[in-house]
N, C-alpha and C positions, 0 to 999 in steps of 0.2 A: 396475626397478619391475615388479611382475607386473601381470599383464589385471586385475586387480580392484583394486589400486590405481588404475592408470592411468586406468580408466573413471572411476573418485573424480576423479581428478585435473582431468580434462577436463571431469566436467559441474561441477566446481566451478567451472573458470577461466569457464566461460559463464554460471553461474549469477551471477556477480560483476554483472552487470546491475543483480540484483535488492538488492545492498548499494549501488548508487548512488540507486536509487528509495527504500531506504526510510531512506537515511542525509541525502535531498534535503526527505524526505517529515518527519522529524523533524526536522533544523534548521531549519526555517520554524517551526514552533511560538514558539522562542524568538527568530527573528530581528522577527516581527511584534511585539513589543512595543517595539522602537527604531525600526525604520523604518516601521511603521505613526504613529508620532509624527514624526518626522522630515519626512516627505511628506504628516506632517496628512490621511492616510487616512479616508475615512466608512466604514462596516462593509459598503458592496458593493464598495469598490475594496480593501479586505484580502479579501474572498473571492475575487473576480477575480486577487488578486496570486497564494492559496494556493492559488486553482483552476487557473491558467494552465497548471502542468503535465500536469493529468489533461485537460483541455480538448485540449491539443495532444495528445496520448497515445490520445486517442481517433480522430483521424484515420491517426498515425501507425501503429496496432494493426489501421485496417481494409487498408491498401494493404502493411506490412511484410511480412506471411506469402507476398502472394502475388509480392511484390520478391524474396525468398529464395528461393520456388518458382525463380523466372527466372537471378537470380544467382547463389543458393548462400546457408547458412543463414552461413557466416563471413565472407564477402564484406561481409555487411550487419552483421553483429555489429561488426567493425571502426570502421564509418564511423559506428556508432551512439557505440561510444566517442570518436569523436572528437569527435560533437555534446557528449556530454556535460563533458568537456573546456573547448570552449568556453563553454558555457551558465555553468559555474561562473566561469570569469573574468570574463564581463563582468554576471552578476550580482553580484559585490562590487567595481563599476567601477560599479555603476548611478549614473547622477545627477540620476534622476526614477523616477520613478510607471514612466513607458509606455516608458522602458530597462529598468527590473528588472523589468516584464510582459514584454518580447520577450523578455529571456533566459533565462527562467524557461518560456517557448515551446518556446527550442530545444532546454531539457531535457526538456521533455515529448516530443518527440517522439523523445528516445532513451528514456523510461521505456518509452512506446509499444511501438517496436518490439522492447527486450530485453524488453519481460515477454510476448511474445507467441511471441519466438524463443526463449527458453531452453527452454522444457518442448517445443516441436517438437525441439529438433537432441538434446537428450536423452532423450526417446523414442526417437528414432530412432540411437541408440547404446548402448541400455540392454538386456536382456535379460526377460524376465518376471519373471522371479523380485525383480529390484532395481530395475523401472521405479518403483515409488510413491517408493520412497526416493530414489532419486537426483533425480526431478523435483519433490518437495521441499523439493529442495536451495535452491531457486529461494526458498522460500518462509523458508530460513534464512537466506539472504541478505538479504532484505528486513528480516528482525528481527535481524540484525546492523546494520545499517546504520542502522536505527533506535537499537538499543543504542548504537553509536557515536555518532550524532549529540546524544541526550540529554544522553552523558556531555560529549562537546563542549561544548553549551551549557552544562551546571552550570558547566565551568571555566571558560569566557568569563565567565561572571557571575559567578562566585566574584573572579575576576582584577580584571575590571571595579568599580574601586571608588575609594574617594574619594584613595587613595593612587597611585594608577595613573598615568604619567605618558604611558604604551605606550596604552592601554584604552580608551574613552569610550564615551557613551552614543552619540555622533555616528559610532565607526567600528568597533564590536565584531559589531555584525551584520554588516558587508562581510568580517572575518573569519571569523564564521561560516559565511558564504555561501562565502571563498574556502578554505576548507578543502579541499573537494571536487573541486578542482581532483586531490591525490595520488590519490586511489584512481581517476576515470579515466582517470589516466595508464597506471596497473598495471593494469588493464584492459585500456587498448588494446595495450601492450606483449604482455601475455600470450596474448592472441587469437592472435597469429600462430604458437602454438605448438600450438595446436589442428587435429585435420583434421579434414576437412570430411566431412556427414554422409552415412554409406554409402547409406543407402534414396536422399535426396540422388541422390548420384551415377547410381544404378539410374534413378530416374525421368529423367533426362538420359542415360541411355544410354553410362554410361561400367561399363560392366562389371567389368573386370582391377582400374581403380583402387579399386571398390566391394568389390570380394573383397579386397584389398591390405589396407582401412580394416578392413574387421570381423574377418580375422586377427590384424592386429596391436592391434587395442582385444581381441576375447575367447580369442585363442588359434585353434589351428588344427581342433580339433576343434569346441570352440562353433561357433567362427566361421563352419564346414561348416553345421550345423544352422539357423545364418540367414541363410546364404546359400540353401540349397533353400527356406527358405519364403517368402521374399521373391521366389525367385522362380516361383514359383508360385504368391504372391498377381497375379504382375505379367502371368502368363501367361494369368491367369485372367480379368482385364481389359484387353481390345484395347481397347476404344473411348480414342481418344485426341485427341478432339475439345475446343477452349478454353474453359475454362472462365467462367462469367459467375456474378456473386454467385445470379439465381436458378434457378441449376441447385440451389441448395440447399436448394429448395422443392418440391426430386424427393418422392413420398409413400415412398420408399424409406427417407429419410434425414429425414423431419418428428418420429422418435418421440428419435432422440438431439439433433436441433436443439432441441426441445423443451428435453429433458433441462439441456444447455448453457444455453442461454437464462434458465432461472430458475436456474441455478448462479451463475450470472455476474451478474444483477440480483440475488440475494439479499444474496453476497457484499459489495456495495458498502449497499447501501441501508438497512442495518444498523445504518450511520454509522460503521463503522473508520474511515476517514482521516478525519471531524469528531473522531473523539476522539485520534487519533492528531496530526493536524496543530494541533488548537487543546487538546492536553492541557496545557498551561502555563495556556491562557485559563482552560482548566475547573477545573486545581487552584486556580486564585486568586480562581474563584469560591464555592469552599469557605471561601473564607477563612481559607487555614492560610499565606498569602504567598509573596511571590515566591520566595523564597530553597529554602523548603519545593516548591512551584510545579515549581520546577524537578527539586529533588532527587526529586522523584516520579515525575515524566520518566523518569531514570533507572531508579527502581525499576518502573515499566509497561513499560519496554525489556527488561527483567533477566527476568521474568514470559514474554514473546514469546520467547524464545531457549527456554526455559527448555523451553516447551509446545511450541515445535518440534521440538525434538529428539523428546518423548514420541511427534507424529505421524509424525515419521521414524521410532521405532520400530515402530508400531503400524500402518502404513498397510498393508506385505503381508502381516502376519500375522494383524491383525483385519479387512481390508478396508477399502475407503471409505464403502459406505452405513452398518454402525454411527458411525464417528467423525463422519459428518459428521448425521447423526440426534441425539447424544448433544451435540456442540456447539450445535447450532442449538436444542435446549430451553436451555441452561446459557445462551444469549447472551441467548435472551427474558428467563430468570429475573432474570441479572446487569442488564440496561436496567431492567425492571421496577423493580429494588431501589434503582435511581440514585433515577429517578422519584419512588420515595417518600421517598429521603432528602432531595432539593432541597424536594417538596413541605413537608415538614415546616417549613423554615429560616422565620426573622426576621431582619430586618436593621433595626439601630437605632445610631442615633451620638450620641455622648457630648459635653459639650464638653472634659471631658478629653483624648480622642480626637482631637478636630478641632485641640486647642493642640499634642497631640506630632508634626500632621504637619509634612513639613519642606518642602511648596512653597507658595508666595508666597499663593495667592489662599484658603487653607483657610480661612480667617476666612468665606467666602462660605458654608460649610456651617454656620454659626449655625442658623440659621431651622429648620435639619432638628432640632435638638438632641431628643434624646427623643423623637422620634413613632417611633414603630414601624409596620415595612413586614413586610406577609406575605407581598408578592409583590418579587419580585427584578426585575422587569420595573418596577415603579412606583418603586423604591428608585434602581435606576439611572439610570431618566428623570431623577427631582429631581435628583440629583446630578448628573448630565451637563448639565442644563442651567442650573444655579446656576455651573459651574465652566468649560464648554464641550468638547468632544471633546478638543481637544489635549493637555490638562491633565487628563481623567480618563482619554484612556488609557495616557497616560504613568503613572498614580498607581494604577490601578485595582485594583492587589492590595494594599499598603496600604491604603484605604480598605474593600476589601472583608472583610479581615483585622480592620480594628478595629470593622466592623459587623454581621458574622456570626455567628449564633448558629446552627451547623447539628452534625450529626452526621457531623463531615468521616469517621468509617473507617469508616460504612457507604457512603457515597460511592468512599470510596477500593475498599472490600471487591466493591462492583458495577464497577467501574471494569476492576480488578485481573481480575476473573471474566470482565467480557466477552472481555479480553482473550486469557487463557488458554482459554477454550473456543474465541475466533475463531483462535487459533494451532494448535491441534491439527485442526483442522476448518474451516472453509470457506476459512480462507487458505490451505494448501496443495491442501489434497484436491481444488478446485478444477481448479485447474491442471494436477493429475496425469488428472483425468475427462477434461480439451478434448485431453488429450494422445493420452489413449488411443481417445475414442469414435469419432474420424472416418478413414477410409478416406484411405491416402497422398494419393490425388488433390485430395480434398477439405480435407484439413486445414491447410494455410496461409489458406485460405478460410476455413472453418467457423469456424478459432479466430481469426481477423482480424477476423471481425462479431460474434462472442462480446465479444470483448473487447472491440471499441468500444460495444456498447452497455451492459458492464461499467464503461467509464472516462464514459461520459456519465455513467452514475448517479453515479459517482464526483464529477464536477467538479460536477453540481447541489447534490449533499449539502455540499458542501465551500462552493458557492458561497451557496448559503441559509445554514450553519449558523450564521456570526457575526448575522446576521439573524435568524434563527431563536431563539435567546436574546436578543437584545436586544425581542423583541417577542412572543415567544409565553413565554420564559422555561424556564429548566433542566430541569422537571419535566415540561412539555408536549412539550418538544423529547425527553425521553429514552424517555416513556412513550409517544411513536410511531414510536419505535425499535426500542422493545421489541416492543409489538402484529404490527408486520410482522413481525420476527423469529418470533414466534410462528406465526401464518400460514404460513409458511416453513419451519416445520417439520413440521405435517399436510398440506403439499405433497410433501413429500418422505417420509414415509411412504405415499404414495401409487403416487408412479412414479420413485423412486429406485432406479435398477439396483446390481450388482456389479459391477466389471471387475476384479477382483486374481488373479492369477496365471494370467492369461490372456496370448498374443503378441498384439501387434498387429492378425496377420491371422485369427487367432482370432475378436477380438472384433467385426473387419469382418464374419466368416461371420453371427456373432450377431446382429449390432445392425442391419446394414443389410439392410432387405426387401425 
């Protein structure tokens, strides 16, 4: 294998993290409509269920970086796989509410710490020329694993069916859930085949083995050229006193924490993982049905891979601040365009409609027959409370199917767009900036508090959203989605820097004053 495979090689096997997050992050979508009936769920103990990982993820994101600092970026990547591992078996073993929340914990807190270590240990094994690409690798992973899980569900519910003797509505989610178990095995297995990260070693004062690492990852002449500037960034800085979270409010370092800071809050607060983790809930609210519901799943996974590769091409040869400028108008546009597709909708039920459903109590929607609802937030009330939660959210895409009068493929069309613009642009490019903008010292840190206040956004939005539609409704919920998104991108036409084709200590000389 040559240095240029190899480097492929390795930041793949680490980036594999981020196919367990987003392979975790997309089977929940389809598993809440069985065991949120199941455990007879109200819509903040399913946010709680779907938030629990980004919740624990956020604690895990602020202490992993600087664990790795102490023990080494593979040491921790290991035991991360192992949580994950666990988290999947005894989430399709849950046999309550507050089992399938803890273990759905102890996956969050390997989401945590792999999406905070992969773009550290591959930075720091990457060269300028192929740091963007390779560090959103991280972020191809995640939209595999998403792609995966989608397709996963279609076939559990394809499977799952009145002929099924294997299937049920009672244990198709626990397969869902125990799916996850193979890919962190191959995970933890492969880590051990990875070394550990050279700069790594340099800051632990293992010299020989640190020259050993970056020989045999870029050859013996690269590997010369980064070994003099690393050490020469290292030589540059004595001070070697311990670090505490507010050294990071040094005014030397206030203009890229900045930078970070609204990278990291915009990314989330956008509502990706609402639309990602409750994309089933939202295609059934189009009322094009479950079946459809899901197969859309699929096609918004297919869309993510699709636009990631474009930013894997595009990252070091047009840079990060156009891609992440040109995304961040397209997300506002694509939210904007949900907004007015929901606003538009009617929802009205027939009694034809209410005799082809096939569970017990449907005779209870009589009284609605004919009235028409222009708001989707008063259509589900009645409904919900003529028939009671267990029963419409078991039913809910059926009924929303034969009461919907909307424009499901401009829905689908702003759906599809946010996606693809958030896949080219703030999902990876993201990750590749926290990568590059902080000084070796600082950067297990910097990108540790980045992130956690990255995954709180994350678990709030996730935890309001099912709330958020059931009481503000589709159109309001997307159309402040949009508005920030928009705002979020005259921010960063503002003080959105460059970092492409610069080294590491490069862009330390530049950025830190």
């Amino acid at each position: 294998m040559n240095n240029k495979a190899y480097t492929i090689f390795i930041s793949f096997i680490v980036a594999l993290g981020g196919f367990l997050f987003g392979f975790d992050a997309g089977i929940i979508s389809g598993v809440m409509s069985f065991a949120g009936s199941e455990f007879n769920l109200n819509e903040i103990q399913s946010g709680w269920v779907v938030s629990a990982p980004s919740f624990a993820a956020m604690f895990a994101m602020l202490f992993s970086g600087r664990l790795s600092d102490l023990i080494g970026r593979k040491k921790t990547l290991i035991f991360v796989a192992f949580l994950y591992a666990i988290s999947a078996v005894f989430s399709a073993m849950a046999t309550s509410y507050e089992m399938l929340y803890i273990a759905r914990i102890i996956g969050g807190i390997a989401f945590g710490a792999a999406l905070v270590l992969a773009p550290i240990y591959i930075a720091e094994i990457s060269t300028a020329e192929n740091r963007g690409k390779l560090v959103s690798l991280q972020q191809l992973n995640i939209v595999f694993g998403f792609f995966a899980a989608f397709l996963s569900n279609y076939f559990f519910n394809i499977y799952n069916n009145s002929e099924s003797t294997f299937l049920t509505d009672e244990n198709v989610w626990r397969w869902m859930l125990g799916v996850e178990l193979i890919p962190a095995v191959i995970y933890f297995v492969f880590l051990f085949f990875v070394p550990k990260s050279p700069r790594w070693l340099y800051l632990k004062g293992h010299f020989e083995e640190a020259k050993k690492v970056l020989t045999q990852i870029h050859g013996i002449e690269r590997g010369g050229i980064e070994i003099a500037a690393i050490e020469r960034n290292i030589h540059a800085d004595k001070n070697k006193t311990p670090l505490k979270i507010k050294d990071l409010l040094k005014p030397s370092l206030r203009f890229i924490l900045v930078v970070g800071l609204i990278v990291g809050v915009l990314q989330q607060i956008t509502g990706i993982n609402a639309v990602y983790f409750y994309a089933t809930s939202i295609f059934k609210q189009t009322g094009i049905g479950t079946d459809a519901a899901f197969s859309s799943g699929v096609l918004l996974s297919t869309i993510s891979v699709i636009f990631t590769f474009v930013a894997i091409y595009l990252i070091d040869r047009m840079g990060r601040r156009p891609l992440l400028l040109i995304g961040t108008a397209g997300i506002a546009i694509s939210l904007l365009l949900c907004a007015y597709g929901f606003n538009q909708a009617t929802y009205q039920l027939s009694k034809e409609n209410i005799n082809q459903f096939e569970f017990s109590d449907s005779q209870k929607l009589l009284p609605f027959v004919d009235t028409l609802y222009e708001s989707d937030v008063a259509f589900k009330n009645d409904v919900k409370a003529a028939l009671g939660n267990k029963i419409y959210s078991k039913n809910d895409g059926a009924i929303l199917e034969a009461a919907t009068t909307i424009n499901a493929n401009l829905i689908l069309i702003g759906i599809l767009g946010f996606i693809a613009c958030f896949a080219f642009s703030l999902g990876p490019v993201m990750w590749v900036l926290l990568s590059e903008l902080y000084p070796i010292k600082y950067r297990g840190l910097a990108i540790g508090v980045i992130a956690f206040v990255n995954s709180l956004i994350s678990s709030l939005v996730q935890l309001v959203f099912p709330w958020e539609l059931s009481n503000l409704g589709n159109a309001l919920s997307f159309f402040l989605f949009g508005a920030v998104a928009l705002v979020g991108f005259f921010i960063f036409l503002k003080i959105l820097p460059e970092t492409k084709g610069k080294s590491l200590e490069e862009l330390e000389l530049e950025f830190v004053k």
